[in-house]
FIFI-389956 format. One line per 4 residues: number of its first residue (from 1); their letters; for each residue x, y, z negated of C-alpha. Coordinates in Angstrom, 2 decimals. Layout:
<recs>
NUM	A	X,Y,Z; ...
</recs>
This chain:
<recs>
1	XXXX	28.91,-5.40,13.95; 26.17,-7.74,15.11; 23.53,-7.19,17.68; 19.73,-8.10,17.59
5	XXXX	18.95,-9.11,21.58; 15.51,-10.32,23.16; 13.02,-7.95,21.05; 9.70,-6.37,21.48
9	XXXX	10.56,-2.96,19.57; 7.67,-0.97,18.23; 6.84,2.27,19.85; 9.99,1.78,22.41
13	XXXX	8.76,0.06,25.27; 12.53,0.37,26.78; 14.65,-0.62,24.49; 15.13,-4.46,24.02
17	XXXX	18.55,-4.52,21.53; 19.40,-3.32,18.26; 22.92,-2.52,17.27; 24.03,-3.06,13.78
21	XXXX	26.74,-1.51,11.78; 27.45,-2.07,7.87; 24.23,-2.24,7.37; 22.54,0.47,9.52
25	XXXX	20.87,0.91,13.05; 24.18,2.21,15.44; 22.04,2.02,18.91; 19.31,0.66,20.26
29	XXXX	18.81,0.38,23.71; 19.82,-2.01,25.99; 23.20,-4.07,27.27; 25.01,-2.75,23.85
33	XXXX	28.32,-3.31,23.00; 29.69,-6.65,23.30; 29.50,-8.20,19.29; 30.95,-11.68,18.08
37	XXXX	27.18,-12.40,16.71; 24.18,-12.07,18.43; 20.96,-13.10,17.33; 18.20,-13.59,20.07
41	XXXX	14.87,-12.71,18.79; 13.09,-14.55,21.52; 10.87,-11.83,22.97; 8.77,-11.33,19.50
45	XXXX	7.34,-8.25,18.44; 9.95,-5.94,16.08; 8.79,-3.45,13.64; 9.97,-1.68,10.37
49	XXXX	8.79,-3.44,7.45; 5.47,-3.20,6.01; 4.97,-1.05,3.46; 2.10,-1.42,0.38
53	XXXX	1.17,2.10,-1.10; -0.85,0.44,-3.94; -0.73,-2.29,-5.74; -0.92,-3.01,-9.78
57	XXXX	2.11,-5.17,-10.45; 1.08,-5.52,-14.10; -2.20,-7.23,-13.10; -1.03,-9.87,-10.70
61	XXXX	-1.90,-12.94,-11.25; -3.74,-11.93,-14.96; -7.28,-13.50,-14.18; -5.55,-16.98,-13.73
65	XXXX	-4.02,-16.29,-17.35; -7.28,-15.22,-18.61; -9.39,-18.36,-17.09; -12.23,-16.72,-15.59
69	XXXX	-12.88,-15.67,-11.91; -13.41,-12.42,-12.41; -15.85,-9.50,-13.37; -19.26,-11.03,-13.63
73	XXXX	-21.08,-8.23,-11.92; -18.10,-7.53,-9.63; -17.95,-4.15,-10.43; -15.38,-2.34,-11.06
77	XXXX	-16.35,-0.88,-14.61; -16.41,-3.90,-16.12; -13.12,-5.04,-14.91; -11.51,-1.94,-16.27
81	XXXX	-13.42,-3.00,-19.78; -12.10,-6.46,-19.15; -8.13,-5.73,-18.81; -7.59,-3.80,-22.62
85	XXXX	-8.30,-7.33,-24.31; -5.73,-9.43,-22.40; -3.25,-6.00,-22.37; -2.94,-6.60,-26.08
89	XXXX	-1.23,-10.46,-25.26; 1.45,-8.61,-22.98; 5.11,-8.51,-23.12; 7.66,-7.82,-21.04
93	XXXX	8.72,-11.25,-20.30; 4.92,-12.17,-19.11; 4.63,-9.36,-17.26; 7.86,-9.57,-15.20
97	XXXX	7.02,-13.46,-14.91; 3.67,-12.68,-12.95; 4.98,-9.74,-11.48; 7.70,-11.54,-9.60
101	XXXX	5.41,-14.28,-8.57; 3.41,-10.59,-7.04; 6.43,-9.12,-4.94; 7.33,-12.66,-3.23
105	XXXX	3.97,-12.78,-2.72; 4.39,-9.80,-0.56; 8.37,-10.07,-0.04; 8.13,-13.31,1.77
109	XXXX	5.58,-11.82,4.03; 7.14,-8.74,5.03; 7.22,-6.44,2.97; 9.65,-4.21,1.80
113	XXXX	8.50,-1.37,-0.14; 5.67,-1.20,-2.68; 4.55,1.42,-4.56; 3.14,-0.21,-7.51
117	XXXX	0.65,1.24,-10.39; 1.59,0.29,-13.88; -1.21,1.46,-17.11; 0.70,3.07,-19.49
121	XXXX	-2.17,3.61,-21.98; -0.72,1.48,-24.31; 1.84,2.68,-26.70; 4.62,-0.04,-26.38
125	XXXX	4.31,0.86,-22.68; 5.53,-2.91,-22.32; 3.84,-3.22,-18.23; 6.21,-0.27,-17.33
129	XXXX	9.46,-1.37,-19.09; 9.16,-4.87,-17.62; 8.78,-2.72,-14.26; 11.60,-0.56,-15.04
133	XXXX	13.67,-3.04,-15.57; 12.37,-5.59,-12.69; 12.74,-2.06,-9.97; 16.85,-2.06,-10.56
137	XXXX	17.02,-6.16,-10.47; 15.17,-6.48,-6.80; 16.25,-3.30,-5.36; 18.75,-5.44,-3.04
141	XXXX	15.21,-6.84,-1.59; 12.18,-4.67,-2.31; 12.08,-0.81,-2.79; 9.41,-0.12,-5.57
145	XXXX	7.46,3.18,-6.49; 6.28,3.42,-10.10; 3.49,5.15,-10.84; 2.33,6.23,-14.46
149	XXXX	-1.17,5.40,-14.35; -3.27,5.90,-17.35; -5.66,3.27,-16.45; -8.30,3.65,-19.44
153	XXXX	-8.40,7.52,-18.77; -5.81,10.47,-19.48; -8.96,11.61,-22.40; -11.04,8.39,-22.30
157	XXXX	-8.10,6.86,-24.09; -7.02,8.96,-26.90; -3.24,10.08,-26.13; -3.65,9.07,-22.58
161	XXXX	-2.16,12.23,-21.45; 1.05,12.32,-23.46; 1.50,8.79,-22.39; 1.53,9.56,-18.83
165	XXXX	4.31,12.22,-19.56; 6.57,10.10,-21.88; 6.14,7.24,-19.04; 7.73,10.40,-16.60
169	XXXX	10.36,10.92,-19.00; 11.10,6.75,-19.36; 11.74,6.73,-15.05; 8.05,6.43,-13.92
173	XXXX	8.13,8.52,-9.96; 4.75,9.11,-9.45; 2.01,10.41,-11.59; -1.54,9.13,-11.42
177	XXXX	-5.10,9.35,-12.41; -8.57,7.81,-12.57; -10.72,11.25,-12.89; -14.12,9.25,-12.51
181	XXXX	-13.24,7.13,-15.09; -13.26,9.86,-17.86; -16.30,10.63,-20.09; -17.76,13.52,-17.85
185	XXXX	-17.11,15.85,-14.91; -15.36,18.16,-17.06; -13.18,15.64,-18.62; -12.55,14.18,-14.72
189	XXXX	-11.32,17.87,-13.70; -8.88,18.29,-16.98; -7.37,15.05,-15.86; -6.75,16.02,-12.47
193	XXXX	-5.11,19.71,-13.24; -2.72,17.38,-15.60; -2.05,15.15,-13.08; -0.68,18.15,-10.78
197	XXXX	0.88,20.09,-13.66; 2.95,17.12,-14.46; 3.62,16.24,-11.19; 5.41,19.81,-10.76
201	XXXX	6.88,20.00,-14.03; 8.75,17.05,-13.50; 9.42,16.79,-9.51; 7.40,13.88,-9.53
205	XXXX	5.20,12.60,-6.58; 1.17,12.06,-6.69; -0.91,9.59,-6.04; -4.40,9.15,-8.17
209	XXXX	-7.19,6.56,-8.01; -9.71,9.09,-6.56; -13.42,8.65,-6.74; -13.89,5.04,-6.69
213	XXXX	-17.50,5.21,-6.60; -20.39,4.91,-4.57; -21.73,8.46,-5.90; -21.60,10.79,-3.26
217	XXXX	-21.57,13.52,-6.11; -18.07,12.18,-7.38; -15.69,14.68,-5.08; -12.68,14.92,-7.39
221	XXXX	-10.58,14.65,-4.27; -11.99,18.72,-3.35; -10.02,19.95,-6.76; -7.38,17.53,-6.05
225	XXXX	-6.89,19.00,-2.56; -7.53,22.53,-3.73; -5.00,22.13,-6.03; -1.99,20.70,-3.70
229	XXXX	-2.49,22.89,-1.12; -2.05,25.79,-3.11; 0.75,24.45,-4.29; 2.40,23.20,-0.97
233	XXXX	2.30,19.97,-2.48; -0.05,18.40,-0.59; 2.52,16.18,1.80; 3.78,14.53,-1.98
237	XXXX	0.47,13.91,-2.85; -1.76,10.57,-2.22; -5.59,10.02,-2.87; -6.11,6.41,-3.21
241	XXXX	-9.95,4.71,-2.69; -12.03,8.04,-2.26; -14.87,5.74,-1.90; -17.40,8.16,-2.51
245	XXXX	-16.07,9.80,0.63; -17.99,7.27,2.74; -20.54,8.38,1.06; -20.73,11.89,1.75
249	XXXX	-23.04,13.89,3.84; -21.44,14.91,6.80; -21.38,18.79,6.58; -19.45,17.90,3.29
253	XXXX	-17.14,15.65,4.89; -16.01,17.50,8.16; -15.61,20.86,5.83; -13.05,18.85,3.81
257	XXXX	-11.60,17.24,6.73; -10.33,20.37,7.88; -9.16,20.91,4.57; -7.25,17.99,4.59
261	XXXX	-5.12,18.67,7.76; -4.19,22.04,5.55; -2.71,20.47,3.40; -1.47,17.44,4.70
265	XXXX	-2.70,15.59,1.83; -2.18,11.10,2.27; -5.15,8.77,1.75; -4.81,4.86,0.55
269	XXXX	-7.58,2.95,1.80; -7.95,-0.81,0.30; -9.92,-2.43,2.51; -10.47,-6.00,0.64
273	XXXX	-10.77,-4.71,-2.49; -13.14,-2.18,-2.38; -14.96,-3.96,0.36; -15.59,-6.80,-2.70
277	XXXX	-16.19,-3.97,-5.94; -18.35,-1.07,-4.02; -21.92,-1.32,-2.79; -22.77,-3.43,-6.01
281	XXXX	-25.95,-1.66,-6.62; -27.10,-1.43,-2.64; -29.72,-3.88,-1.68; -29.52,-3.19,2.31
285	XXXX	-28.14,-1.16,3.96; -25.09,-1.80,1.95; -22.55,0.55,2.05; -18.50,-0.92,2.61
289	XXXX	-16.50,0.35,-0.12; -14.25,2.66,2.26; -13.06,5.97,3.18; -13.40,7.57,6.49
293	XXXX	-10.51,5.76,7.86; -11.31,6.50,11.46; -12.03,10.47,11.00; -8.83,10.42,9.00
297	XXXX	-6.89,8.98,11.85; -9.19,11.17,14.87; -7.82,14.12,13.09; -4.06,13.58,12.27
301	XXXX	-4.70,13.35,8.83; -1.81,10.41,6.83; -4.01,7.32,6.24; -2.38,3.68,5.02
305	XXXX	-3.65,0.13,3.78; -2.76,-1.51,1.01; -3.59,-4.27,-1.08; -4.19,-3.31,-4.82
309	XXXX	-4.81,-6.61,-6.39; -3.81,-10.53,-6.42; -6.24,-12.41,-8.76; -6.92,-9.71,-11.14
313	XXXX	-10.08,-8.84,-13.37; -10.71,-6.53,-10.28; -10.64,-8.88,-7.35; -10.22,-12.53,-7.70
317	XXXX	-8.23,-13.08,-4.09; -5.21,-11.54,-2.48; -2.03,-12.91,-1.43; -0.02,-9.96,-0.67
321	XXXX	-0.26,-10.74,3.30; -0.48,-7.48,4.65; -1.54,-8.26,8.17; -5.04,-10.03,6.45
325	XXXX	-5.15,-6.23,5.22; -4.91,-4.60,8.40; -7.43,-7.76,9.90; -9.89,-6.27,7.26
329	XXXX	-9.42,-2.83,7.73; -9.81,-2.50,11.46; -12.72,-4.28,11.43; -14.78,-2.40,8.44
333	XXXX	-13.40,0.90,9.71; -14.40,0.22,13.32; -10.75,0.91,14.52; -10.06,-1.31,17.81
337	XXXX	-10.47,0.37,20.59; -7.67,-0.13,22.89; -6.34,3.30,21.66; -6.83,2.05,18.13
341	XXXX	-4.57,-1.03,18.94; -1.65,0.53,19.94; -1.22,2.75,16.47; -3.34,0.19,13.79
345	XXXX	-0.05,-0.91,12.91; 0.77,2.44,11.62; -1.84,1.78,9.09; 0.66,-0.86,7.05
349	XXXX	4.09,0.40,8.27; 4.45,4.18,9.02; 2.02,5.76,7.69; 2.69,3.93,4.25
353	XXXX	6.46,5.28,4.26; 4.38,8.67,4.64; 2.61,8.00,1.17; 5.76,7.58,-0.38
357	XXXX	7.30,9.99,0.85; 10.17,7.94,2.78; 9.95,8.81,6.23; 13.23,10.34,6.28
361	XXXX	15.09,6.94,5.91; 12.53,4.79,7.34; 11.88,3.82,10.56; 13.87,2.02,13.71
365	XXXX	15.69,4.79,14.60; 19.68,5.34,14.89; 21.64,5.51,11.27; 18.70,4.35,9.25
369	XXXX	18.64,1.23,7.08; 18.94,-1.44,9.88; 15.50,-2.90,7.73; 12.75,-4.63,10.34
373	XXXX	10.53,-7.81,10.27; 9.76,-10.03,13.19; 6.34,-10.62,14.06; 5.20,-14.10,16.01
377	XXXX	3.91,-12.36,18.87; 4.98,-9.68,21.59; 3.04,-6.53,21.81; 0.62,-5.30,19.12
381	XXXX	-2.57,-6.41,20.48; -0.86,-9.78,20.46; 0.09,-9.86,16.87; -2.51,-8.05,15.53
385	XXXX	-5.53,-10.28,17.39; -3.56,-13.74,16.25; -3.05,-12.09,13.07; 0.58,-13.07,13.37
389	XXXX	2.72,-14.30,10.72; 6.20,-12.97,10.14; 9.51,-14.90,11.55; 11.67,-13.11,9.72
393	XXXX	13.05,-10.30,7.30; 15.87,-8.18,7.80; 16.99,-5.72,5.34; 20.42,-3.88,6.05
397	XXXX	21.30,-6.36,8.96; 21.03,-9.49,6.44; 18.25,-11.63,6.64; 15.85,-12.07,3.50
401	XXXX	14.09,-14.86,5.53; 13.69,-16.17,8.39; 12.01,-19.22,9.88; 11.01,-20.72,13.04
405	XXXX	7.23,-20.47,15.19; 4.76,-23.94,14.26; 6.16,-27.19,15.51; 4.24,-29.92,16.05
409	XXXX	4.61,-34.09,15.82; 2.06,-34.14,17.92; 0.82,-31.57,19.77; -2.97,-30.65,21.29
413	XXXX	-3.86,-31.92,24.74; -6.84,-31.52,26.09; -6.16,-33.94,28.73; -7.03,-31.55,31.60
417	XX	-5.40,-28.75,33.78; -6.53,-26.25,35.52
</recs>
């Protein structure tokens, strides 16, 4: 056994020690059992570990490769025309390569689980082997989701459909979509039935790229709802982007809201990405790219941030840091009141494991994984305001990492005191 002493535990403002047991939480409380090692964790914030609900593993790093800086009108139409020309150059040895530089990206900054999109319109599916076989070789670090996502369209790409289904069969665990992305409405609503059908046929969870538009008349996510919660499927189910949803009148919006808590459907908000693609064609006012975050969260309904892309045709920064997500989020959602501040971490922890359907095993609670980060800071306003950096990473009572606050040769004075 060994015993974590001296921590700030999320949402347990009595607790201060956390008991450790081949590899799971025993207690947490305080003045546990007496262990032969003890690791003080020096007052600082602990939480589970973050969790990103979206990101395109496949991509990382692919705009570096390809020597530009990224879509010239920084839209997100002409990214998607951008990636099928540098696809063709893929194997699976380049896109492990990149994708490994991707998850330490986000690995060495706290995060443990990632629920990655992978384009499987391409008939050597060689993005999701190369993630297939890169999910077994970091499981001991990193839990990863794969989603079959049939980036060019499930009917814009000719066979995109079947692909998406073989990709099931290969060991894909979510299916996924891009409805505005097909040829017309029509087209948009065949992709999302097939999305669902396959999801159900094959046990599989859902998560689709959902109206990533400015046009208030894209509202794929109403058939997508409609569809889960007739189904009772709407707690496996994730909408990422719904863009257009900021867009929407609010009659629309509230009516669907109440749908939503129906059918406990999630929502993936990206704040820096979409921040950077939508409101391209707005001259001022100009719109922000994202969902109604806040509403979501007023009315109980699952929302989570994620990052979606590091230096990609789609968005030229990222660096997997998920608290510079949540520092983005918060602000372009309007989400820090002092109400806000106490659950905002939800946003890239909890409500994540929600998306992907892990709440049952995640969490700081007794006989779970004994998986947590520590944050360099001691209450969430703390960490969140200094945008805190993570001291360490455990994962089943073993650190990943771990490293010590800034020290200085020479330190700041200001030569006066007060």
């Amino acid at each position: 056994m060994k015993k974590f002493i001296n921590a700030k535990i999320y949402k347990n403002n009595e607790a201060t020690e956390i008991l450790v047991e081949d590899g799971k939480i025993k207690e947490i409380g305080n003045n546990l059992a007496d262990c032969k090692e003890v690791i003080d964790l020096g007052g600082k914030m602990v939480t589970p570990p973050y969790v990103d609900p979206h990101l395109h593993l496949d991509y990382v790093y692919t705009l570096a490769e390809l020597g530009k800086t990224g879509a010239g009108s920084g839209t997100l139409f002409e990214a998607i025309e951008m990636w099928p020309v540098f696809k063709k150059t893929l194997t699976v040895e380049s896109v492990k390569k990149l994708a490994l530089k991707g998850v330490m990206d986000e690995v060495s900054q706290g995060v443990q689980h990632i629920r990655t999109h992978i384009d499987v319109t391409d008939p050597k599916f060689t993005g999701l082997k190369a993630m297939l076989e890169m999910k077994e070789e970091l499981k001991d670090i990193v839990d990863i989701q794969i989603v079959s996502f049939p980036q060019q369209g499930m009917y814009t790409y000719k066979g995109g459909r079947e692909l998406v289904e073989e990709a099931l069969k290969m060991g894909a665990d979510v299916v996924g979509g891009i409805p505005h992305y097909e040829p017309a409405r029509e087209y948009g609503e065949m992709s999302v039935k097939a999305t669902v059908e396959l999801a159900m046929k094959y046990d599989k969870l859902i998560d689709v790229h959902c109206d990533e538009t400015d046009d208030p008349q894209a509202r794929f996510i109403e058939l997508l709802n409609a569809l889960v919660y007739l189904e009772g499927y709407g707690a496996k189910t994730s909408a990422s982007h719904t863009c257009s949803f900021g867009s929407a009148d609010d009659s629309y919006a509230y009516r669907m809201i109440d749908l939503f808590k129906k059918s406990k459907i999630n929502f993936i908000s990206n704040p820096t990405e979409n921040a950077y693609l939508q409101g391209r064609h707005d001259t001022y006012p100009k719109r922000r790219g994202l969902t109604r975050v806040k509403e979501f969260m007023e009315h109980g309904i699952n929302v989570a941030f994620a990052q979606d892309s590091i230096n990609d045709p789609w968005y030229p920064m990222g660096n997997g840091n998920m608290m510079n997500i949540l520092d983005n989020g918060i602000h372009l959602a309007q989400i820090m009141s002092p109400q806000d501040i106490e659950k905002d971490l939800d946003l890239i922890t909890y409500n994540g494991a929600r998306c992907l359907n892990i709440q049952d095993k995640y969490g700081l609670e007794v006989g779970k994984d004994a998986n947590f980060i520590v944050l360099n800071g001691d209450s969430p306003f703390d960490v969140i305001r200094n945008r805190a950096n993570v001291l360490a990473s455990v994962r089943k009572g073993e650190f990943l990492f771990k490293q010590k606050p800034v020290e200085y040769d020479v330190k700041l004075d200001l030569g006066v005191k007060y």
